[in-house]
C-alpha positions as CSV (number, residue, x, y, z in Angstrom):
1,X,-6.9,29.9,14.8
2,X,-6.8,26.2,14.3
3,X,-4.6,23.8,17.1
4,X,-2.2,22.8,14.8
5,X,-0.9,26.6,14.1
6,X,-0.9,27.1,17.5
7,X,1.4,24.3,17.7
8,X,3.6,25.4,14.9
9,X,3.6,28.9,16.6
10,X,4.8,27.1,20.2
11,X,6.9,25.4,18.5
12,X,8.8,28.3,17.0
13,X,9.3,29.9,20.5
14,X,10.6,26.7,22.2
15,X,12.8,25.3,19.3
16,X,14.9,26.6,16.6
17,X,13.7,22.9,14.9
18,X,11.4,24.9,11.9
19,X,14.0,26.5,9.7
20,X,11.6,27.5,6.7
21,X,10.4,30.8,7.5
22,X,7.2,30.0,5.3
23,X,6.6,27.3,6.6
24,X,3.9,28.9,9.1
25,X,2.2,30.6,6.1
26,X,2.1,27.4,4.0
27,X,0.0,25.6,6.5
28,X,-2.4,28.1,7.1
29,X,-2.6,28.5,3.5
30,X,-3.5,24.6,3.3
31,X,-5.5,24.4,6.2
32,X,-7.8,27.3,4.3
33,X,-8.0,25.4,1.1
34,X,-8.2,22.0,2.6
35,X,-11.6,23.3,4.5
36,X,-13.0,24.4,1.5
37,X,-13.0,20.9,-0.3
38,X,-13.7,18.9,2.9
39,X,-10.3,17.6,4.0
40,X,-7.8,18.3,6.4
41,X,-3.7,19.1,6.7
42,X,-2.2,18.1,9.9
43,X,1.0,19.0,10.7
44,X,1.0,16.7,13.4
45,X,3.7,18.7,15.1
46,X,6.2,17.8,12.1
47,X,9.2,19.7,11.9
48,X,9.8,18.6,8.0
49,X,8.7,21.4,5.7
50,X,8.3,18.7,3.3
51,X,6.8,15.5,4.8
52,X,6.4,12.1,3.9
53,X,2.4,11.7,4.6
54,X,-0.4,14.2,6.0
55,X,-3.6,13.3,7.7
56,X,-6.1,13.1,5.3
57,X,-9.2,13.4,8.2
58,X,-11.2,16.2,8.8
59,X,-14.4,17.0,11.7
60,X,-16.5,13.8,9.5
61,X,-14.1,11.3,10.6
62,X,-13.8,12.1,14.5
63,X,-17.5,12.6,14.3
64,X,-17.8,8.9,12.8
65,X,-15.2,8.0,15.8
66,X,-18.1,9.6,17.7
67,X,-20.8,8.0,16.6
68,X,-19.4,4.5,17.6
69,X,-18.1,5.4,20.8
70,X,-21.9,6.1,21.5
71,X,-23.1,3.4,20.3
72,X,-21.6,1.5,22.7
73,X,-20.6,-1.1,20.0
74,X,-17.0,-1.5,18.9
75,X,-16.1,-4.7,17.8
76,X,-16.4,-6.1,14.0
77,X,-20.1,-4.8,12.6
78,X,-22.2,-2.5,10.5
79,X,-20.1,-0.4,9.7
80,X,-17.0,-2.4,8.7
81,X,-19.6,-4.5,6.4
82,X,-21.0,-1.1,5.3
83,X,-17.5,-0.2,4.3
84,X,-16.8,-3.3,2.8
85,X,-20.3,-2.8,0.5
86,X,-19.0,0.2,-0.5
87,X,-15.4,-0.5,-1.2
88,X,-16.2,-3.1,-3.5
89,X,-18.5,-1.3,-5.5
90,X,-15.8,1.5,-5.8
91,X,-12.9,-1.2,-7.0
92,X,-15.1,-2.9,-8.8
93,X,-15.0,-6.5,-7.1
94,X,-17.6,-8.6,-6.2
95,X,-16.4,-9.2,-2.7
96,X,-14.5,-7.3,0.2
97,X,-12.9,-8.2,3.5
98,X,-11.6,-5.5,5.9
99,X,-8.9,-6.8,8.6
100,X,-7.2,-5.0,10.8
101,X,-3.8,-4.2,8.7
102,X,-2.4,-4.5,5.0
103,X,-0.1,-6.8,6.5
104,X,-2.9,-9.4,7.6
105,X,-4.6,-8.9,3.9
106,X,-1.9,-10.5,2.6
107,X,-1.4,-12.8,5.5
108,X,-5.0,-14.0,4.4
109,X,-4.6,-14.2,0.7
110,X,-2.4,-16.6,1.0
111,X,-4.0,-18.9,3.4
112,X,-7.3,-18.8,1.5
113,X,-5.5,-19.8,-1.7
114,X,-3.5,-22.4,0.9
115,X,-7.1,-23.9,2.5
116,X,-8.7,-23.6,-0.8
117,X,-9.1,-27.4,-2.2
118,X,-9.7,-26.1,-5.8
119,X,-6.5,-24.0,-6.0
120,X,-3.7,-25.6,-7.1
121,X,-0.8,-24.1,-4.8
122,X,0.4,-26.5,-2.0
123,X,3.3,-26.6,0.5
124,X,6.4,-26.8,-1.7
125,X,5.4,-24.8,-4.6
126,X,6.7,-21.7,-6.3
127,X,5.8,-18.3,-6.4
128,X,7.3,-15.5,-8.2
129,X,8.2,-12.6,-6.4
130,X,9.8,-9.2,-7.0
131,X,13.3,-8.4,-5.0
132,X,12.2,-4.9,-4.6
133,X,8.9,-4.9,-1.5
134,X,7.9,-4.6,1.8
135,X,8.4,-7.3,3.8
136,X,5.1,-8.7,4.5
137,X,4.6,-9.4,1.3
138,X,6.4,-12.2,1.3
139,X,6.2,-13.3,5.2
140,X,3.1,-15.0,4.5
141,X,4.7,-17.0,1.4
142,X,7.3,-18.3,4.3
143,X,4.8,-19.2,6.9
144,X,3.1,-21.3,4.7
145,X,5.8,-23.1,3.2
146,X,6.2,-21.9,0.0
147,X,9.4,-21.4,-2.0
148,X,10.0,-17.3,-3.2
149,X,11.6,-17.3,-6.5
150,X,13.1,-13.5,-6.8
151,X,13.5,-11.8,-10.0
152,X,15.0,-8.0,-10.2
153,X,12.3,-5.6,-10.8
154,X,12.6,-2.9,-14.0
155,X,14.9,0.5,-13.0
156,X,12.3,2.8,-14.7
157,X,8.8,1.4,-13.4
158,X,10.0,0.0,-9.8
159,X,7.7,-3.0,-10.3
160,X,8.8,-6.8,-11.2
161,X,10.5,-7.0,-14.5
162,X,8.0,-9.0,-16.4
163,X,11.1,-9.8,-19.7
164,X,12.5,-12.1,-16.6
165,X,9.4,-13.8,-15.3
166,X,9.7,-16.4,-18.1
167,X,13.2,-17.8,-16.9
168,X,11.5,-18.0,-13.7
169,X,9.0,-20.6,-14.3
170,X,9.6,-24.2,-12.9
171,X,8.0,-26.7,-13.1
172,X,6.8,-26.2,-9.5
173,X,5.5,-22.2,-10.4
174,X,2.4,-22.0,-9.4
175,X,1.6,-17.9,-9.0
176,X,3.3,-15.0,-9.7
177,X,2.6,-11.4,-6.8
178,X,2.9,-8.2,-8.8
179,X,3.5,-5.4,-6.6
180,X,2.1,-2.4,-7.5
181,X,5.3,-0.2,-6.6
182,X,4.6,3.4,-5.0
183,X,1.1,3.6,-6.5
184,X,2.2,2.9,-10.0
185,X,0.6,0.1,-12.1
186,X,2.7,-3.3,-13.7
187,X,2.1,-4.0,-17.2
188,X,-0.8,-6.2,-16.6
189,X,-1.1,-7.1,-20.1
190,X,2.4,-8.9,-20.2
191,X,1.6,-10.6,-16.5
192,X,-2.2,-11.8,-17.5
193,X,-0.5,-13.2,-20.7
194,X,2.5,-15.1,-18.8
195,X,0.2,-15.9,-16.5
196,X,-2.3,-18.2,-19.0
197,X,-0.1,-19.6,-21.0
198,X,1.8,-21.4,-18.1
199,X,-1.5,-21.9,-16.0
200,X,-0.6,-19.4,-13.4
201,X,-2.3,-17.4,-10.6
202,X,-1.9,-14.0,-10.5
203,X,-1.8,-12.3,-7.3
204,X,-1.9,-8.4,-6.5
205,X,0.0,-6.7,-3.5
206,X,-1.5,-3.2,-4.2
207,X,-1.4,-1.6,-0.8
208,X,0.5,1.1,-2.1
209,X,-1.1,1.9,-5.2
210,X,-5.1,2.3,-4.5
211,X,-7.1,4.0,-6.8
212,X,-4.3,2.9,-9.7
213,X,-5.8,2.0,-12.7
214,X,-4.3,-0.2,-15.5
215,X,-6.9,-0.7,-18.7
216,X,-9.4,1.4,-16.9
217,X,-9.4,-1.1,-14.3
218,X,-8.6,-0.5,-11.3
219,X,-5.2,-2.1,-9.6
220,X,-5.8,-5.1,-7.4
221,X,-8.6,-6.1,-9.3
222,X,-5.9,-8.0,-12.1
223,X,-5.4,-11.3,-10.2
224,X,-7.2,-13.9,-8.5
225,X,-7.1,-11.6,-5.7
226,X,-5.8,-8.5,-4.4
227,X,-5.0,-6.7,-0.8
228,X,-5.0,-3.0,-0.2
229,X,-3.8,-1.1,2.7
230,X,-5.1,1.9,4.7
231,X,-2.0,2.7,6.9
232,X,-1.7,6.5,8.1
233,X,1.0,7.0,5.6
234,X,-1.5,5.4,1.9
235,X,-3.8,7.0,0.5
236,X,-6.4,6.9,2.6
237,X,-6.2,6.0,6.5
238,X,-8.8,4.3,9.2
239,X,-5.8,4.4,12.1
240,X,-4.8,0.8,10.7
241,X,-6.7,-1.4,8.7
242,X,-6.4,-3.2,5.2
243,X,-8.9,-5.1,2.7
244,X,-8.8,-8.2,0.7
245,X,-11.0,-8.3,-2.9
246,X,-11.9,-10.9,-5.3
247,X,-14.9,-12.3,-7.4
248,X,-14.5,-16.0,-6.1
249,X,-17.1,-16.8,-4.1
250,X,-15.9,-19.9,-2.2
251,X,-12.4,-17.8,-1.5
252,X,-14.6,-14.9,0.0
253,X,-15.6,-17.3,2.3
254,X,-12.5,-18.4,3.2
255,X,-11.1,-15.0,4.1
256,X,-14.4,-14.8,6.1
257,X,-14.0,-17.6,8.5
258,X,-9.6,-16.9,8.7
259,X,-10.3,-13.5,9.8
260,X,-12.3,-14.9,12.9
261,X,-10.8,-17.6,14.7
262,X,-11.6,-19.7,11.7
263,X,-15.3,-20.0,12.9
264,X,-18.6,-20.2,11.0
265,X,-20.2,-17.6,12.3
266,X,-19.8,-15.1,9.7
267,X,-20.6,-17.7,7.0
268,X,-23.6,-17.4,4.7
269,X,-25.8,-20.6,4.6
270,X,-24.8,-21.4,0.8
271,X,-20.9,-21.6,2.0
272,X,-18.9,-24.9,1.1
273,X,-16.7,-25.3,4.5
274,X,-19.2,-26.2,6.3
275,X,-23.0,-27.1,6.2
276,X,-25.0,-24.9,8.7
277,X,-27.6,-26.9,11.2
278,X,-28.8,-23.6,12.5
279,X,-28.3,-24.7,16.1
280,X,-27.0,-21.1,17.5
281,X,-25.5,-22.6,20.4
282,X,-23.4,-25.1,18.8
283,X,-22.4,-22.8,15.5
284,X,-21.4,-20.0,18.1
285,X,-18.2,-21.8,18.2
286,X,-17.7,-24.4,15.8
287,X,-14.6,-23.8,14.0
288,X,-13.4,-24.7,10.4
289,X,-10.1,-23.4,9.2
290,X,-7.0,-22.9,11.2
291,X,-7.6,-18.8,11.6
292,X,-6.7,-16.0,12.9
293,X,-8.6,-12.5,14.9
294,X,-7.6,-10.1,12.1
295,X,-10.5,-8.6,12.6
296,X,-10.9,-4.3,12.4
297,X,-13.0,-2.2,14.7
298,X,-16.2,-0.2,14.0
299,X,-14.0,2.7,14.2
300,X,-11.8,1.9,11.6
301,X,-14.8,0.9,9.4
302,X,-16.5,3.7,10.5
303,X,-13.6,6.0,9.6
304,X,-13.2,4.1,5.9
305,X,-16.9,5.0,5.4
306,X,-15.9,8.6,5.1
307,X,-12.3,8.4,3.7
308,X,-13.8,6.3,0.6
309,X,-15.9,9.5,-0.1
310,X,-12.7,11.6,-0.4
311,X,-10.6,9.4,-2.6
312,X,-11.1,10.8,-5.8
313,X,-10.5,14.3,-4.5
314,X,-7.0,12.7,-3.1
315,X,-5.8,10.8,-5.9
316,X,-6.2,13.9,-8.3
317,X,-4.1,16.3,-6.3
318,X,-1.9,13.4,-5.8
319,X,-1.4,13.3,-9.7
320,X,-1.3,17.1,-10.1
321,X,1.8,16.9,-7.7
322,X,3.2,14.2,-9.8
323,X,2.6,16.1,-13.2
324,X,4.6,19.0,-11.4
325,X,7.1,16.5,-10.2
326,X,7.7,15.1,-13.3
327,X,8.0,18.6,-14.9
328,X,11.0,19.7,-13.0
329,X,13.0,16.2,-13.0
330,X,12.0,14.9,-16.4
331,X,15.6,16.1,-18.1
332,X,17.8,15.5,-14.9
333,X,20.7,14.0,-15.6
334,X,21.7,13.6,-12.0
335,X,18.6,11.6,-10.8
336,X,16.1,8.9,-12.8
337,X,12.9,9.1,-11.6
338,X,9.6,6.4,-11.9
339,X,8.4,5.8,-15.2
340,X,4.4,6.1,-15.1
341,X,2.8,3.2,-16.4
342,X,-0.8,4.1,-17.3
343,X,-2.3,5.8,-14.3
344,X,-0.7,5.8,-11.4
345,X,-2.1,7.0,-8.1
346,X,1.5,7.9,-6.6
347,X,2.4,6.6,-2.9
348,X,5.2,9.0,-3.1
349,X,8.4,10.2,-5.7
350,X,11.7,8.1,-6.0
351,X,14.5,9.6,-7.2
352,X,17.6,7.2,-8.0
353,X,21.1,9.3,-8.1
354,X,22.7,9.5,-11.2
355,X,25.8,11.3,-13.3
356,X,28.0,13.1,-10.4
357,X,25.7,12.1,-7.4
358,X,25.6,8.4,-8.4
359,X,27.6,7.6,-5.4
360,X,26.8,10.5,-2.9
361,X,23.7,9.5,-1.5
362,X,24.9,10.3,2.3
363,X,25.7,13.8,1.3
364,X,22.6,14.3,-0.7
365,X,20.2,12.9,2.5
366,X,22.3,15.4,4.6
367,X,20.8,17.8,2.6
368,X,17.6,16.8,2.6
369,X,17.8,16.6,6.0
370,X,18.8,20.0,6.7
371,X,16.2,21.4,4.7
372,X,13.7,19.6,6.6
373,X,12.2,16.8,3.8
374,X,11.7,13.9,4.8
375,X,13.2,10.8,3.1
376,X,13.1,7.3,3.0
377,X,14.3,4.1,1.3
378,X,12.6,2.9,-1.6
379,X,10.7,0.1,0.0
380,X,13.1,-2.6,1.0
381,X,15.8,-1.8,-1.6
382,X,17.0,-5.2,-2.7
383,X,15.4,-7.3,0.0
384,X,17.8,-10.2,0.0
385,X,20.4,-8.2,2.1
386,X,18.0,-8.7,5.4
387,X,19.0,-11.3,7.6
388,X,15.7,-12.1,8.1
389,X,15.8,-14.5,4.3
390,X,17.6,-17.1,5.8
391,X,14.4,-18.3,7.2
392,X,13.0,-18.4,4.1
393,X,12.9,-20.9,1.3
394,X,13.9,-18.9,-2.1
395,X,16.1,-18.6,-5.2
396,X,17.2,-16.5,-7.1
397,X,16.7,-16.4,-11.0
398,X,19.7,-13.9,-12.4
399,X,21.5,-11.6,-10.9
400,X,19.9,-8.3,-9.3
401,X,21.6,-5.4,-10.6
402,X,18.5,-3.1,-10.3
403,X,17.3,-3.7,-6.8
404,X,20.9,-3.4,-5.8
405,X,21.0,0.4,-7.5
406,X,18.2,1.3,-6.3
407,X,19.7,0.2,-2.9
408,X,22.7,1.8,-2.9
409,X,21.5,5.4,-5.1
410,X,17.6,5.2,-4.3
411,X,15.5,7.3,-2.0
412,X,11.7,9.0,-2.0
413,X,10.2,12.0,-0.9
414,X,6.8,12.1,0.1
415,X,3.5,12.8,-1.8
416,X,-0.1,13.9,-0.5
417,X,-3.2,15.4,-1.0
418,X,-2.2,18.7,-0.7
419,X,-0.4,21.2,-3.6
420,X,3.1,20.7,-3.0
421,X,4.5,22.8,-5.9
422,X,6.5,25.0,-3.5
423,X,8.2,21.8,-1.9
424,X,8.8,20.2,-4.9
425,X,10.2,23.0,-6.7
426,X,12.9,23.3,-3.1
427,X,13.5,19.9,-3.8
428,X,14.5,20.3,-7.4
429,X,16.5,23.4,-6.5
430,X,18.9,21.5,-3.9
431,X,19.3,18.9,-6.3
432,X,19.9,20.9,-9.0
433,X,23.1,22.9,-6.6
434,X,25.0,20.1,-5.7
């Protein structure tokens, strides 16, 4: 009998906390299939019978953990460039960077396009964002002194509205970030072509969508470059950790030196930043950028290593769960759910109240909530109500009708890498009674 049904069982005799009386069978169920195709369900001691996100590790990844613990090497190394090889030959990008968090990747896309001589985007200047994210996406446009022009993102997709990028543009627009909303692709096609004719850069926020594809190619692959993140909760998980892609060369090295201290160390002798004596001593230290230590562990390159080889196995149960999902809501007419653009590797399902629920959210969470799923906000909501903007420097271009909806009606339930037919259909059922 595995740990984590001996928990559940412990559980059950101290706490009245597990009110699904299947809920014991269900896991035991999982944790037999799961075995079979090399991946692992973890309760994690979670008293939702329908939770947000699962571990996705199994006996490979602590034996990884193992392996580097004996080594007796931990820092930056072999194994997060090993990861890095191999990540970028999945995505298809010529170069990867692993830091230590999703939030850094982005942190470091900007500065590198910031430091970066040849790209045209400079303290002052615009870039278009959607008013529906998380909030590091746009932290890093604020630290460096950029000006965030919102636009409201579309109600069916989630992702920025690409009819009202074009009302946007300034004469001081110089990029626009398309965030790939819960896993699910923009229209690419529209954003590439806005993006030309107004000599734009295109920048990708996809840590919620990896393994999306749009065009057969694979989201955060679209723009100049593109960040991806690998918190417990995505798709796959090395503790923490993130990765920045693109095919410019002279931007790889950038993001090389800003993850370290801005040193030279890591630099190849053909870099541009800096021309290499090969004095050891001296280049040891010798710093060229204004970085940061964003750097990720062997562990959690270790750990990517052998989450990479389960992806695929992931993001297709992940899409048989939103096939089923998007069987039993597709007619609703008391919730509007995500419209699929292309292929979507689906971070989780939202569900915006409609008809006689429109303005019950409370009640409906309640009932979640005693039916032990698991909710939460979609993203940010409309991100302007934070009081954290007024340390930014922004406009607004219209008003914001569908970040505020899906604000006040929104919410999402989780999705994961195991069969969650059952859950689902409970879901549907307590929607369908009130």
């Amino acid at each position: 009998m595995s740990l984590n049904i001996l928990n559940i069982r412990n559980l059950k005799e101290d706490s009245d906390f597990i009110k699904n009386s299947n809920l014991e069978k269900f896991y035991t169920l999982q944790e037999s299939n799961l075995k079979k195709n090399n991946l692992c369900f973890d309760t994690n001691k979670s008293n939702f019978s329908y939770p947000l996100s699962l571990n996705t590790w199994n006996q490979k990844e602590y034996n990884a953990i193992n392996e580097v613990v004996n080594s007796n090497t931990f820092t930056m190394g072999k194994k997060v460039r090993e990861f890095e090889r191999k990540f970028s030959s999945y995505i298809g990008s010529k170069y990867a960077v692993m830091v230590n968090s999703g939030s850094s990747a982005n942190l470091l896309m900007i500065a590198s396009l910031i430091l970066d001589k040849n790209i045209n985007l400079n303290e002052g200047d615009e870039v278009i964002v959607p008013s529906l994210s998380w909030a590091t996406t746009y932290y890093p446009l604020s630290q460096y002194k950029l000006k965030m022009r919102f636009v409201d993102i579309n109600l069916d997709t989630l992702n920025i509205d690409e009819n009202k990028i074009i009302a946007a543009i300034t004469k001081k627009t110089r990029a626009i970030m398309a965030v790939n909303v819960l896993g699910n692709p923009c229209n690419f096609k529209k954003l590439k072509e806005i993006c030309k004719k107004n000599n734009l850069l295109l920048l990708e926020d996809n840590c919620e969508a990896l393994g999306a594809k749009y065009n057969d190619k694979f989201c955060g692959t679209h723009g100049e470059i593109g960040t991806f993140s690998f918190y417990y909760s995505h798709h796959i998980h090395t503790i923490e950790g993130g990765m920045i892609v693109t095919n410019n060369k002279d931007i790889y090295h950038s993001l090389l030196s800003l993850r370290s201290h801005g040193w030279i160390r890591d630099l190849p002798e053909d870099n541009k930043l800096f021309k290499k004596k090969n004095n050891e001593f001296e280049e040891s230290f010798a710093f060229v950028l204004p970085g940061y230590n964003l750097r990720p562990s062997e562990i959690n390159g270790s750990v990517g290593i052998e989450q990479l080889k389960k992806l695929n196995k992931i993001i297709k149960q992940r899409r048989k769960n939103a096939s089923i999902f998007q069987n039993f809501f597709k007619d609703s007419e008391k919730v509007k759910i995500q419209k699929e653009i292309q292929f979507s590797s689906w971070f989780g399902f939202s569900l915006i109240l409609d008809g006689r629920l429109k303005n019950k959210r409370n009640h409906v969470l309640r009932k979640m909530s005693d039916s032990n799923i698991e909710t939460r906000p979609i993203i940010s909501g409309n991100f302007l109500k934070y009081p954290v903007t007024k340390y930014f420097n922004y406009s607004v271009c219209g008003k914001l009708k569908n970040s505020e909806n899906i604000d006040s009606r929104g919410f999402f339930v989780g999705n994961n890498h195991v069969n969650l037919e059952r859950q689902i259909a409970t879901l549907h059922k307590i929607i369908s009674s009130l």
